[in-house]
C-alpha positions in Angstrom: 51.2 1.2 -70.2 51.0 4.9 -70.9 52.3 5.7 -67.2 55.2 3.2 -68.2 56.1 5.7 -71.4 55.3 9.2 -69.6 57.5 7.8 -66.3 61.4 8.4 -68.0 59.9 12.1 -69.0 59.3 12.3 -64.8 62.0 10.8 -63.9 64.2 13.0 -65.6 63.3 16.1 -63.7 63.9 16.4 -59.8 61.3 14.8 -58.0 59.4 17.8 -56.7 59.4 19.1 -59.9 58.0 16.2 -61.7 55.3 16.1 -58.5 54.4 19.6 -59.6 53.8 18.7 -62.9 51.8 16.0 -62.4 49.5 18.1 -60.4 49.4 20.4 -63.3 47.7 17.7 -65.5 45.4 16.5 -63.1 44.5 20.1 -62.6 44.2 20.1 -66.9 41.7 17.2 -66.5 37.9 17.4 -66.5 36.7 16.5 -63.2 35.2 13.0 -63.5 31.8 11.8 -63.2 31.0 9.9 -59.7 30.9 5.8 -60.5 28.4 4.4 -58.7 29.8 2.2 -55.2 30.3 -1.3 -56.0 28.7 -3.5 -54.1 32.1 -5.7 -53.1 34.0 -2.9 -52.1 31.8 -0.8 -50.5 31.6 0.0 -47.0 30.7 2.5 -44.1 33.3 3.6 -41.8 33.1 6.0 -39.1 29.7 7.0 -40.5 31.1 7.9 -44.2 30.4 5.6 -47.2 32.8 5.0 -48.7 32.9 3.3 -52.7 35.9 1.2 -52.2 39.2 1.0 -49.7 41.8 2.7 -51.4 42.4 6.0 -50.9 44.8 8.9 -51.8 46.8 9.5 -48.7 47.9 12.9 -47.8 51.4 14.7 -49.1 50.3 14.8 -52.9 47.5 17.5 -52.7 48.4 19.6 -49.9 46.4 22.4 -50.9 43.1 21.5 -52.6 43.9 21.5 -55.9 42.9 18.0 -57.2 41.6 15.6 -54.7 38.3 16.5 -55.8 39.3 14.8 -58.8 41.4 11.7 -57.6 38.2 9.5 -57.6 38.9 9.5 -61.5 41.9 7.2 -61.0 40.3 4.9 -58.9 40.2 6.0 -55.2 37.6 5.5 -53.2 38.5 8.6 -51.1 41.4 11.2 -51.0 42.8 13.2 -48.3 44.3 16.7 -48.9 46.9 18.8 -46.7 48.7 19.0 -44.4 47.2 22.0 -44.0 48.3 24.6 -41.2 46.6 27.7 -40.3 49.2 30.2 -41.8 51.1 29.3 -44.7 54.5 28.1 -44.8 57.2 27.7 -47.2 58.5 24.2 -45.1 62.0 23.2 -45.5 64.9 24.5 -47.6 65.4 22.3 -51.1 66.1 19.9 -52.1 63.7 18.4 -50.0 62.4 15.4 -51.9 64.0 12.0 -53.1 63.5 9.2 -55.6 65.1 6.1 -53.8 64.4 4.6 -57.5 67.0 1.0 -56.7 64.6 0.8 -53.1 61.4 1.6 -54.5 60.8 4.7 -52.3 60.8 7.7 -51.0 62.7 10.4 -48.3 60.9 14.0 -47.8 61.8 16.5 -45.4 58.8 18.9 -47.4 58.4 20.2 -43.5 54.4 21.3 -43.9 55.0 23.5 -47.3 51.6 24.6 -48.0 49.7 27.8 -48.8 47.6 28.1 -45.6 44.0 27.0 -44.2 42.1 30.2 -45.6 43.4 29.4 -49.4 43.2 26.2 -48.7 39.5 26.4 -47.2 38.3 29.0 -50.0 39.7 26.4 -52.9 37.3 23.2 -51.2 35.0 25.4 -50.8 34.6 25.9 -54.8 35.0 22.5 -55.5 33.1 20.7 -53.0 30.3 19.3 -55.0 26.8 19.1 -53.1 24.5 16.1 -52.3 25.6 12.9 -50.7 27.1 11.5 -53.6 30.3 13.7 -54.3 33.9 12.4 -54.0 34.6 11.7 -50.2 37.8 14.2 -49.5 39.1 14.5 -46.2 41.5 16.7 -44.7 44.7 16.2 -42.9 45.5 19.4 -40.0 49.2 20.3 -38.9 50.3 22.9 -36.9 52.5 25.6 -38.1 56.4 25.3 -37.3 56.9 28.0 -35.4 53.6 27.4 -32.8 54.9 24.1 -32.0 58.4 25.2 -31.0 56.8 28.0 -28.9 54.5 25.3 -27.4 51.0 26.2 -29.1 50.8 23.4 -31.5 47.3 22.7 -29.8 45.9 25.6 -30.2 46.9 25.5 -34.6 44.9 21.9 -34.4 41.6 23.2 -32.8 42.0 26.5 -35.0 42.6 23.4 -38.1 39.1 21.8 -36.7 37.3 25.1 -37.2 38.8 26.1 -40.2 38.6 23.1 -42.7 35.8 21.1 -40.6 33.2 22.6 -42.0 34.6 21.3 -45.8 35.7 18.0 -44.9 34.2 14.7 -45.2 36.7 13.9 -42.2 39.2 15.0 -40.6 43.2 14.0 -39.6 45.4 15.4 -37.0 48.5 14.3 -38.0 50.9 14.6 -35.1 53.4 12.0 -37.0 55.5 13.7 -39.4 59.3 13.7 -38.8 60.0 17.1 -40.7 58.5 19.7 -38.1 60.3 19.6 -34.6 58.5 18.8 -31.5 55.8 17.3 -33.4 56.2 13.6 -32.5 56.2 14.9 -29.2 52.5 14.5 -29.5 52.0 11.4 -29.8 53.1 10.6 -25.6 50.2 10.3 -23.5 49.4 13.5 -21.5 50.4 15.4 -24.6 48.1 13.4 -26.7 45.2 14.2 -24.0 45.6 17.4 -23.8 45.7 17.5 -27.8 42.4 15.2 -28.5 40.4 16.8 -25.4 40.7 20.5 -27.7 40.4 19.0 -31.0 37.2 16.9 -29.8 36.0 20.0 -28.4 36.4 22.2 -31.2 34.8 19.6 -33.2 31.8 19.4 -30.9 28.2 17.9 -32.1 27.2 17.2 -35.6 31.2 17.8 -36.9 33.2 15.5 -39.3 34.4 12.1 -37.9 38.1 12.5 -36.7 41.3 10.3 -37.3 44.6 10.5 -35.6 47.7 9.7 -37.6 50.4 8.1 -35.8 54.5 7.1 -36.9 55.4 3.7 -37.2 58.3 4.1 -35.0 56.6 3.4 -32.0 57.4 1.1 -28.9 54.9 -1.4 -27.3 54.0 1.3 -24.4 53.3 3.8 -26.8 50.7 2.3 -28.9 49.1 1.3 -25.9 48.7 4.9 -24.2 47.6 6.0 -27.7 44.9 3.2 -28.5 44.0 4.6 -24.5 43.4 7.8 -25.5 41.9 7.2 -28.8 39.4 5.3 -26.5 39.2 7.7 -23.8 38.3 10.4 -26.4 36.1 8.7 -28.6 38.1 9.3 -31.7 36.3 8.0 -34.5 39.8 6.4 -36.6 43.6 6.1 -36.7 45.6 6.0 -39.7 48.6 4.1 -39.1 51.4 5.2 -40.3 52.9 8.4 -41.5 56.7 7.5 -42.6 59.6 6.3 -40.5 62.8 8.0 -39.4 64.5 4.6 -39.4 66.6 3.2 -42.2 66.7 -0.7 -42.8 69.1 -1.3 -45.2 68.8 0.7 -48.5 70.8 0.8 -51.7 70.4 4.4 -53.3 73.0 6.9 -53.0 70.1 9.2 -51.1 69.7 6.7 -48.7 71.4 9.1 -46.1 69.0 12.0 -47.1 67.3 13.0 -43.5 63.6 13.3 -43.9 61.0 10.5 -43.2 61.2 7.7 -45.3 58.3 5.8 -47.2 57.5 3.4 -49.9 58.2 -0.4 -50.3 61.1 -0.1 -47.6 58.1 0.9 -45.0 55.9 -1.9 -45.6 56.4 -4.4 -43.0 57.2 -2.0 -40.1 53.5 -0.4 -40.9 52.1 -3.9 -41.2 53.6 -4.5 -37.8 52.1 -1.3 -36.2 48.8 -2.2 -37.5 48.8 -5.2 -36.1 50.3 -3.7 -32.8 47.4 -1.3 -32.5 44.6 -4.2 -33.6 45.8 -6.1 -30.6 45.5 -3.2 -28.4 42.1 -2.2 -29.8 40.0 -5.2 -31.5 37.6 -4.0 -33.7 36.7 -0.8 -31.1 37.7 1.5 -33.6 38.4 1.7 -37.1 42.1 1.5 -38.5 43.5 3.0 -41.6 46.6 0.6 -43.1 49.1 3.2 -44.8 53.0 2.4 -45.5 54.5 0.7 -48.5 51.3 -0.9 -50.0 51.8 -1.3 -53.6 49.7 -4.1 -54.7 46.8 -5.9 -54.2 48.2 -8.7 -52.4 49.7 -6.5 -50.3 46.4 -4.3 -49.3 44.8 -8.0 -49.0 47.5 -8.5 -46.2 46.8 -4.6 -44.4 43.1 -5.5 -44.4 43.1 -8.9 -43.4 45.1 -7.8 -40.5 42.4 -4.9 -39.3 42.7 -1.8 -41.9 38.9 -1.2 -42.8 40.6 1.5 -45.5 44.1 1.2 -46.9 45.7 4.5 -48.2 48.9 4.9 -50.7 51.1 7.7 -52.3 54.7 7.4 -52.9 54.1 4.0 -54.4 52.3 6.1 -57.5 55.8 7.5 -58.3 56.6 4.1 -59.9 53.5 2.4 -60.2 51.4 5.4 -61.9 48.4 7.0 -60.8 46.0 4.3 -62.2 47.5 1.7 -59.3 44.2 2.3 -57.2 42.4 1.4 -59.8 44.3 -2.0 -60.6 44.8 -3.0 -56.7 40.7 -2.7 -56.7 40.4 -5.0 -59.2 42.9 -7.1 -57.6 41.1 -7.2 -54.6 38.0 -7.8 -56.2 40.2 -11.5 -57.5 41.3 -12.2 -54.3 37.3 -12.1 -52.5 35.8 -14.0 -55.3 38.8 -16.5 -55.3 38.2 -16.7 -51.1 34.2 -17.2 -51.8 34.2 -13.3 -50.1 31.1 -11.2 -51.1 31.8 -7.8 -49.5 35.1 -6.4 -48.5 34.2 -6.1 -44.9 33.9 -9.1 -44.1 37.5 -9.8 -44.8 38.4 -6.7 -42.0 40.4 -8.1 -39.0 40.1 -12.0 -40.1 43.9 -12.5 -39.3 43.8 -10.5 -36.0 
C-alpha cells in the first residue's frame, strides 16, 4: 500500500534516477535488527544458513551501500556488486529502462561501480560480527578494458582476494551482456581456465563460490558448464543473469540494446534451470533468478531445483516489501501441500 502511493513519485523521474533515490532512503534507514530463522524456510546451502530463500540479487547495491540492510525488507540474503577491481563509470546514459506495459526491464549499466577497494573498505564497516549478521554475498566482474585486452582472469582472482575476505560468498558473474567479450567465458576451455584461477585464489577455508551463467544458452553449453562446475568443485550456480533476446514486447523501449529482465524473462530462466537440473541432479546447488515475481512463481523455480531464488527488477513495480510477501506466500503454499521445511520441496519436479 504505501509502495503503491510513493511508485507514481518514482515513476516520474528516469529510471536510474529514481534507483538512486531509493538507495538514498534505504541508506536514511536504521539498520534492522536480525529476525530470528524460521524454521519452514530455513535452510543450509553451500555451508551458509540461510533464514529463508529469497534473496536480493545483484545490480541494486553495486557498491555496499545497503545490502547490509536489505534483510529489513524481507530477504533472506543479498548480493552486492558487480564489483571490478578499478572503478568504472560503465556505459554512456541513458542506460536504464522501465518496460512499464511488459513489466520489465533493459540495462546496458556496463559494470558502473566505484571499485573493489571502496567497495571492500564500505563492507568492511558494516559487516556485523558473529554468526548471526545478514548473509551478504558479493558478485566479481572484471573491468572493461582487461577483458578486451584478454586479462579478464586475472580481474576475477584479483575480485576473489579482494572482497573474499568480506563476503559470505562469492559470484563470478561471467553473464552480463553489457561488457564485451564477457560471455565469452562461459565456453568450456575459457570457463576452465577462469574457475581453475578463481578456485585457486580462493584456496582453503575461503567463501563458497557461485558462477552466474545467461539464459541464452544452447543444450551443449549448459552441459560443458555443469562439467566444469563439477570438474572444479564449485560450490553454486545462479542461473540467470538477463537475456539479450527479445520475445515479443509492447513498450516503445523495447528496442533499447542492453540485457533484458523482469516478467518477459521468466520462462526462458525457468527453462535454464531446468536445463542445468537435468544435467546436474542434486550435485550442486542451483540459484533460480529471472522474472520471479510472486510466490507461485518462486514455488515453480524451487520445485524445479532452485534451493535459493533471487529477484530485483520485479521490485520496480512490486515494491521493496515483495520478499517479504512471496515468503509468506510460500509459507501458504507448504502448509497447503502438508510441507514442513522448504527443502524438502527442492528438485520435487525434476
Amino acid at each position: 500500500m504505501v509502495y503503491a502511493l510513493a511508485r507514481p513519485l518514482f515513476f516520474a523521474l528516469d529510471a536510474e534516477r529514481a534507483h538512486r533515490l531509493s538507495l538514498m532512503l534505504v541508506r536514511m534507514m536504521p539498520t534492522p535488527a536480525i529476525a530470528a530463522p524460521d524454521p519452514m524456510l530455513e535452510q543450509t546451502v553451500a555451508g551458509i544458513r540461510f533464514p529463508n530463500p529469497v534473496g536480493l540479487a545483484a545490480g541494486y547495491d553495486k557498491d555496499g551501500m545497503v545490502a547490509h540492510k536489505m534483510h529489513g525488507f524481507g530477504f533472506g540474503f543479498s548480493e552486492l556488486g558487480t564489483v571490478t577491481p578499478l572503478p568504472q563509470s560503465g556505459n554512456p546514459k541513458p542506460r536504464l529502462f522501465r518496460l512499464v506495459e511488459d513489466r520489465a526491464v533493459i540495462n546496458r549499466m556496463g559494470f558502473n561501480n566505484g571499485g573493489q577497494a571502496a567497495a571492500a573498505e564500505r563492507v568492511a564497516v558494516r559487516r556485523a560480527p558473529g554468526p548471526d549478521r545478514p548473509v551478504v554475498g558479493i558478485n566479481i566482474g572484471a573491468n572493461k578494458d582487461a577483458t578486451a585486452a584478454g586479462r579478464g582472469v586475472g580481474d576475477y582472482v584479483t575480485g576473489v582476494q579482494v572482497m573474499g575476505p568480506l563476503a559470505d560468498y562469492l559470484t563470478v558473474n561471467i553473464s552480463s551482456p553489457n561488457t564485451p567479450g564477457l560471455r565469452a567465458l562461459q565456453d568450456r576451455a575459457a570457463l576452465d581456465e577462469l574457475l581453475g584461477a578463481v578456485m585457486a585464489a580462493r584456496g582453503v577455508g575461503g567463501p563458497p563460490i557461485f558462477l552466474k551463467v545467461a539464459p541464452d544458452l544452447l543444450p551443449a553449453d549448459v552441459d560443458d558448464i555443469a562439467a566444469a562446475c563439477l570438474d572444479h568443485h564449485i560450490d553454486g550456480l545462479i542461473v540467470s543473469n538477463t537475456t539479450i533476446s527479445r520475445p515479443p514486447l509492447r513498450s516503445v523501449h523495447a528496442g533499447e540494446a542492453g540485457g533484458l529482465s523482469g516478467a518477459p524473462l521468466h520462462d526462458m530462466a525457468l527453462e535454464r534451470l531446468r536445463d542445468f537440473r537435468r544435467a546436474l541432479g542434486a550435485r550442486l546447488p542451483l540459484i533460480g533468478v529471472g522474472g520471479i515475481a510472486t510466490a507461485d512463481q518462486a514455488w515453480a523455480r524451487i520445485r524445479a531445483g532452485a534451493s535459493l531464488i533471487q529477484l530485483y527488477s520485479a521490485m520496480v513495480y512490486e515494491g521493496p516489501w515483495l520478499a517479504r510477501r512471496i515468503n509468506d506466500g510460500l509459507k501458504a503454499l507448504m502448509a497447503r501441500e502438508g510441507v514442513r521445511t522448504i527443502g524438502d520441496v527442492v528438485g520435487v519436479d525434476a
